[in-house]
N, C-alpha and C positions, 0 to 999 in steps of 0.2 A: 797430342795425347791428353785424355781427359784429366791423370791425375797434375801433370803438369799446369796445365788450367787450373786447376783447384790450388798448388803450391803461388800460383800468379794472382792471385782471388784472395788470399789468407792472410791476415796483416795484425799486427798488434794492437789491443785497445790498453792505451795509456793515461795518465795523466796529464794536465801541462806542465808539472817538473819532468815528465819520461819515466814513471814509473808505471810500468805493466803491471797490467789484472788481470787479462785474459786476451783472448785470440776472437776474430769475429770473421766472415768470410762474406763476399759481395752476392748476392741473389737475384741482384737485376743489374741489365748498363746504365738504370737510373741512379744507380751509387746507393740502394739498399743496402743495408748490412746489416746478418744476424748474428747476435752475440748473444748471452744469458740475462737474464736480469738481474741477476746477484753483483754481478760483472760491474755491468751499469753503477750498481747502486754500491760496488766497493770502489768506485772511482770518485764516489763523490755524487752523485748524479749525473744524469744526461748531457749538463752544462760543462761537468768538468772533462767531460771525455774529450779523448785526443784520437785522429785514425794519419798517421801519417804526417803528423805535426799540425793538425787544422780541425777545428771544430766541427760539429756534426747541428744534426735537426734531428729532434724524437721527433719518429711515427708512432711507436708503439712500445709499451713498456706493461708486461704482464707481472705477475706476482711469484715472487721466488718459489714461494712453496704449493701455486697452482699451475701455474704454464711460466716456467722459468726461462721465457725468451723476450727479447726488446728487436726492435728491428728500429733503427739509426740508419739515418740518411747523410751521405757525403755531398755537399751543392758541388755544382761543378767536374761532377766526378768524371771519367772518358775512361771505359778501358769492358773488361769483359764480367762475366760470370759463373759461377758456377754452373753445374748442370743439376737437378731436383731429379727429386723423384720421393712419391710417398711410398712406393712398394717396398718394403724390406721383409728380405727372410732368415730368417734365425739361422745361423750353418756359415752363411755366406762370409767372407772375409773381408776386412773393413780397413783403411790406412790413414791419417789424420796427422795432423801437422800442429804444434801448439807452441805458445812463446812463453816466456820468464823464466826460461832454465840459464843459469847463469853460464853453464857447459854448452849451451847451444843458441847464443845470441842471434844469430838466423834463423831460428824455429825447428826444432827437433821431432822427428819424426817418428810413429809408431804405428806398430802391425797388432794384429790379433782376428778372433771371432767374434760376432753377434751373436752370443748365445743364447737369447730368449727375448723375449717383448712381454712384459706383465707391470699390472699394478702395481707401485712401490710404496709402504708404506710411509718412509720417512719423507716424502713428496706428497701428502695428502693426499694419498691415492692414486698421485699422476702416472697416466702411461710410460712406461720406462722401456729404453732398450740396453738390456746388459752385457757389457763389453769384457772379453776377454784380452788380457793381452800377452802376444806372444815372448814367452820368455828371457829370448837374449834380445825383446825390445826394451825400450824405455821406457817408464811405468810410467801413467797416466798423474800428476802431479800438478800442483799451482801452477795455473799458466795455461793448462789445456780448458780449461774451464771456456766453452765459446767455441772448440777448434770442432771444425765439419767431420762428421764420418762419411768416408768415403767408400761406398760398396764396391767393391772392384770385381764381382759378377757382376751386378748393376750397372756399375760404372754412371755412376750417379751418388749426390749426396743424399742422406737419405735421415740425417740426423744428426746432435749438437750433442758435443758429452758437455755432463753440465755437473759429475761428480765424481769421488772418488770413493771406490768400495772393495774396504776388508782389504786393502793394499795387494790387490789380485787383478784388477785392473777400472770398470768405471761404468756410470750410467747414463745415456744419452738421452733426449728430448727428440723424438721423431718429428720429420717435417710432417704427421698427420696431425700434431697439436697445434704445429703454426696453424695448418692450413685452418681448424676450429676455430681458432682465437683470431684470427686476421682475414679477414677476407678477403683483402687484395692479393691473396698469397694464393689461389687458383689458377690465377691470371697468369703467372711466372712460370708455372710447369708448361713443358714441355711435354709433348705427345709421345714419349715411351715413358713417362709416368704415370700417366692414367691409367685409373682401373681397368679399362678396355683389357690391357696385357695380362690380366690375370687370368690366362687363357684357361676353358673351359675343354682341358685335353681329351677327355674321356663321355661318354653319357653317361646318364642320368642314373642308369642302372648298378653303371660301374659304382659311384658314390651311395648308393642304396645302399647295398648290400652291405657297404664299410658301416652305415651309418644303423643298419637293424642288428650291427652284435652288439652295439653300443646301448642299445637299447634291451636287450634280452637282460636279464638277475646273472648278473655273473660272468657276463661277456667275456670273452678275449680275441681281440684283433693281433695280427703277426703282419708287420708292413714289411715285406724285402725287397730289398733292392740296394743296386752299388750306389757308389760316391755320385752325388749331385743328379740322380738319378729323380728327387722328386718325394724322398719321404720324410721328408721333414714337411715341406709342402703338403701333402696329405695328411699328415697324422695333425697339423693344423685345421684342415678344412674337419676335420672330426669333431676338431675339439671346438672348434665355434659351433658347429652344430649340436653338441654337447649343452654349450653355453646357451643356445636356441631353446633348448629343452627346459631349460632351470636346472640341468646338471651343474656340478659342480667339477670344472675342467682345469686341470692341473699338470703340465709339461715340466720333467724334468729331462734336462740336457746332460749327460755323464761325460759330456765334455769340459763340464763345468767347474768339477772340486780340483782343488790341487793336489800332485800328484799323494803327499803324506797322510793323504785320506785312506786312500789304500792299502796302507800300510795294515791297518789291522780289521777285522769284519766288524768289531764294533765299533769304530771310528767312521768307517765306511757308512754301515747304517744310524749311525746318530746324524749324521749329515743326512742321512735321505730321508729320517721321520723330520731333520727340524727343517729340510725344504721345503718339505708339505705342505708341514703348520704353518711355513710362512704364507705361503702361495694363498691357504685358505683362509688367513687373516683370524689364526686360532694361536693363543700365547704359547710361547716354548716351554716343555711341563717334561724333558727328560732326566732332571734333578731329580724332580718328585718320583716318574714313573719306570725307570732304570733302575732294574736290580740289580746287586752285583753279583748274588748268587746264582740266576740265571746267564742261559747262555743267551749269545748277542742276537740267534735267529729267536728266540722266544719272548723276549724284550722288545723287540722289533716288532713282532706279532700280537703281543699285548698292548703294545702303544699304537694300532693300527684297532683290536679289535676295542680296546677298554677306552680312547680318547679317540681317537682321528673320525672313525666312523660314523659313533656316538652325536658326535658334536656340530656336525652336519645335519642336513634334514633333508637333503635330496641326495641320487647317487655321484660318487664322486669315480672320474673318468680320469684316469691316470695315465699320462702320455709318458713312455720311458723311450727316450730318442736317444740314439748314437747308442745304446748297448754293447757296441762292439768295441767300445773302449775296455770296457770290462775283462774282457776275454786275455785283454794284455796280462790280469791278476788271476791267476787260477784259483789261485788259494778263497777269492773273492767271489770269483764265479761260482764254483763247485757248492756251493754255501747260498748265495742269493740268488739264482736261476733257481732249483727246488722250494726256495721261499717261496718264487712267483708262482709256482706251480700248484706248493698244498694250498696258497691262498685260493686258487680259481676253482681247488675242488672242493674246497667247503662249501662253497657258494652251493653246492646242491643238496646241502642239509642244514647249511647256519645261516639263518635269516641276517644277522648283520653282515655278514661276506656277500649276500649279493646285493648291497652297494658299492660294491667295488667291480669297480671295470678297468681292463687295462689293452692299453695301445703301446705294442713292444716296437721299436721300427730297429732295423739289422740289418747287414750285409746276406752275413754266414751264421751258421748257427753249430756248425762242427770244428769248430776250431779246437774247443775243449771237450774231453770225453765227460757225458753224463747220459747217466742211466736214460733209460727212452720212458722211465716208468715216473721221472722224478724234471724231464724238462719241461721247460712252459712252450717247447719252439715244435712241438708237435699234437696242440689243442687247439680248441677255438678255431677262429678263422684267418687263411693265410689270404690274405694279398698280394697277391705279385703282381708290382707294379709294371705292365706291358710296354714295348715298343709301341711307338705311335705307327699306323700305316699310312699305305699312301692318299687313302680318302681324308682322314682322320688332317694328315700334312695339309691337303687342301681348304679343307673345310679352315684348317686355322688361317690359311693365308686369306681364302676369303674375310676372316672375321677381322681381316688389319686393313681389312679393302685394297690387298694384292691382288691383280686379275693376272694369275699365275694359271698355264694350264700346264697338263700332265706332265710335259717335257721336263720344264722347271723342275716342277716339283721330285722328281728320277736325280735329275744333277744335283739339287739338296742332298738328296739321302744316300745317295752316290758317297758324298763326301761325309755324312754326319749319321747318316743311318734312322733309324727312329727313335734315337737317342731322345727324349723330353726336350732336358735342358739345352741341348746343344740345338735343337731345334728352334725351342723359344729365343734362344738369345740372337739364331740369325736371320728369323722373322724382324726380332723386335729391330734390328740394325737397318733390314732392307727397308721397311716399312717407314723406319724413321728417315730416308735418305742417306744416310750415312754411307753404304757400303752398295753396288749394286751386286744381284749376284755371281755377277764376272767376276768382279773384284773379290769380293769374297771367296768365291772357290781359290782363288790364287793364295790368298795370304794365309786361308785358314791353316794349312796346318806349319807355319812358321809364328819365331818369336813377333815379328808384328800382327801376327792375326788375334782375333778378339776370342780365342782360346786358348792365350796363353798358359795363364795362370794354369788352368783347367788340365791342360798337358802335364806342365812339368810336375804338376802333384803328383799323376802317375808315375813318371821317369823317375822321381826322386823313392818310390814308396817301390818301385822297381830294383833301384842301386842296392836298398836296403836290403834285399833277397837274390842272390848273383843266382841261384837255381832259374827263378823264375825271370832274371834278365836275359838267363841264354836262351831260356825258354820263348822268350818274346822274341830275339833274336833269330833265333827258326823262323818263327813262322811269318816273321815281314821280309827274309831272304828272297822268298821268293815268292811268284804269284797264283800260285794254284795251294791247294788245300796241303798240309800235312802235318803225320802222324807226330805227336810228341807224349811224354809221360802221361799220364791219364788223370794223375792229382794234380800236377801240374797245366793241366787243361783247364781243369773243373775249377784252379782256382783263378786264372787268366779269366774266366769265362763269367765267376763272379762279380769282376770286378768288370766286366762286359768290354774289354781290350780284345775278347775273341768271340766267335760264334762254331757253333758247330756243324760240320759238312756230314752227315753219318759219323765215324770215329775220327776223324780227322777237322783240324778250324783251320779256319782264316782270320785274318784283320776282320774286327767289329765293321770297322769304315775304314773310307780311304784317310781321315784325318788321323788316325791311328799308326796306320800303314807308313804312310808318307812321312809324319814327325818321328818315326822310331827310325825308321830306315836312314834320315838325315843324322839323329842322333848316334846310332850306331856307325856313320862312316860309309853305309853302302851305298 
């Protein structure tokens, strides 16, 4: 298993007294090892470093505060490496392993999200990737500094945390700034890293369309779609294209604050005006510009219309991803959903609102009751992100140089449907040799198949609502279509675990089908 590998790869950078500074991981069988440069240079220099009791060779040693990574060489080294990969997506879940906790003298482990990829200030501008971690893990602290992220959609590393932020979890060094800074560091990827895989799911027309409301005074885009369905993906490929423009492109993830943000709507929005300002590299001015006598949506509004907007010079394209975290806070909702709303219809009489654009991506959009005259999730332009077809299947295998014909391609979707992701990921396996698709069909929908993760999300967000466990439970009973509650449908159906036959669904896929049916006992 790949994270195994990566636990067998991951070793202490010490001292010659045995004092740890950080964690570095191997990147080739030639005894490469990437670790931070801070790392390095809190050990003393290159000379004093220790990896397993024995001295190393500098290849490369970059600058803490421009590409804070060194890559150190072990002579004599014999054993394996990691897996690369420059691709990472923001959403995707990450596990990482680091040393100097004195509680975990074998290296302690931690889970969480990728939450964005942006310029970091306090890094000189360096590309960052912002880690979230998960709660009942172990906070990212002295020691991890060097320790690999491990994308476990990817299944590949894909990045070095290199700090530690606002004690919520940390900031990584993607392998795209090795790859910048080093050149031998091409050579080392592996063929499901390549840009190749950033499959071109759709044509041309499809991404048009996304990319001319972005350009209209005032635009508003609506991405929907379920879990790992692909819009986080998309509302990316926007916002480069945005950034293409000389827009001003700006992704907030509201998976991001901790949960005491929502506590109240002006805590809630002082965090999303001061993301902004940070994202746009504009100082934090809501001492100055927060009144107390106004309420929190008008405050909000005046630091958007009297600074945010102002202060820029091209239009600013506002990605709001995962929204449907939101929905958990009614009180929150009911309040900043109609914010988003009167902002997009100024835009057709206040010349400073139509610099503002925004890309909302969501599941559902009825979760909470709001008036039809005051939401944002029925303007602008919807998105719905489509199943792939069967042409569409082929043409990607052709582009991995699979000489797959029709057959094949039936026994994929047989099992995964035109699911996106699930599709890309057992492309990108067969293509890599990994898996043929015998094999594949057989394991997918078990804990060893390369959908794990991916499953039990559902099962677990299933437990959580026993309506819609038994509801799931119907309908993988048996193998023909049937009838169940009707909201109970529509929200199976959201979450794309069903499809519909006329008034009656089925299983999405057979991988649906088969891992519920095991899970429930039948």
């Amino acid at each position: 298993m790949s994270w195994d590998l990566v636990r067998a790869c991951t070793v202490a950078i010490a001292t010659p007294e045995g004092n740890i500074q950080g964690t570095g991981f191997f990147i080739s069988t030639q005894g490469h090892l990437l670790t931070c440069a801070h790392v390095v240079e809190s050990a003393g220099g290159w000379e004093e470093v220790r990896v397993n009791g024995k001295a190393v060779e500098l290849v490369y040693l970059g600058n803490s505060t421009r590409d804070d990574f060194a890559i150190l060489q072990l002579p004599d080294y014999q054993g394996n490496a990691v897996p690369l990969s420059v691709i990472f997506e923001p959403g995707n879940q990450f596990r990482s392993i680091g040393y100097g906790r004195l509680d975990f003298p074998e290296g302690g482990t931690i889970e969480g999200n990728i939450t964005d990829a942006n310029r970091h200030l306090g890094f000189s501008n360096l590309l960052m990737l912002r880690l979230r971690v998960m709660a009942d893990s172990q906070q990212i602290i002295g020691g991890y500094s060097g320790s690999p992220v491990f994308d476990i959609q990817v299944q590949a590393i894909v990045g070095m945390i290199a700090a530690y932020d606002n004690n919520q979890g940390g900031l990584a060094v993607p392998l795209t700034t090795v790859q910048e800074y080093w050149s031998d560091f091409t050579g080392l990827l592996d063929a499901e890293s390549s840009p190749e895989l950033e499959f071109p799911f759709f044509d041309t027309t499809f991404y048009s369309n996304c990319y001319k409301e972005v350009d209209r005074t005032g635009g508003l885009v609506r991405l929907q779609a379920p879990l790992q369905w692909g819009k986080t993906y998309l509302m990316n490929q926007i916002l480069n294209y945005a950034s293409q423009q000389d827009y001003q492109a700006v992704r907030v993830d509201f998976q991001e604050p901790e949960k005491e943000l929502f506590n109240t709507l002006k805590s809630f929005l002082q965090w999303f005006c001061a993301s902004i300002a940070r994202e746009l590299n504009l100082p934090d001015k809501l001492a100055e510009k927060w009144e107390g006598l106004l309420s929190a949506n008008s405050n909000c509004t005046d630091y958007f219309k009297q600074y945010l907007l102002p202060a820029i010079s091209s239009p600013l394209v506002l990605g709001l991803d995962n929204v449907d975290v939101i929905f958990q806070y009614p009180a929150i909702a009911r309040d900043f959903f109609p914010l988003l709303r009167a902002w997009h219809e100024r835009a057709t009489t206040n010349q400073i609102w139509q610099k503002l654009r925004l890309v909302i991506g969501y599941s559902r959009a009825d979760y909470i009751p709001i008036d039809n005259n005051q939401s944002p999730f029925n303007v602008g332009k919807l998105i719905e992100i489509p199943e792939l077809n069967q042409a569409q299947i082929q043409k990607l295998a052709q582009h991995l140089k699979l000489n797959w014909n029709t057959e094949k391609v039936a026994q994929l979707m047989v099992m995964v449907g035109g699911h996106p992701w699930l599709v890309k990921k057992a492309l990108s396996k067969i293509a890599q040799r990994d898996l043929t698709l015998i094999e594949l069909l057989q394991i997918a929908p078990t804990e060893e198949g390369l959908y794990r993760d991916h499953l039990l999300h559902h099962w677990l967000i299933l437990q959580d609502n026993t309506e819609l466990l038994q509801a799931m439970m119907q309908v993988v009973t048996i193998n023909s279509p049937v009838r169940i509650d009707a909201e109970k449908s529509s929200k199976l159906r959201s979450m794309r675990l069903v499809k519909y036959i006329g008034n009656d669904v089925l299983p999405f896929c057979d991988l649906y089908r088969l891992y519920f049916r095991d899970r429930f006992g039948l």
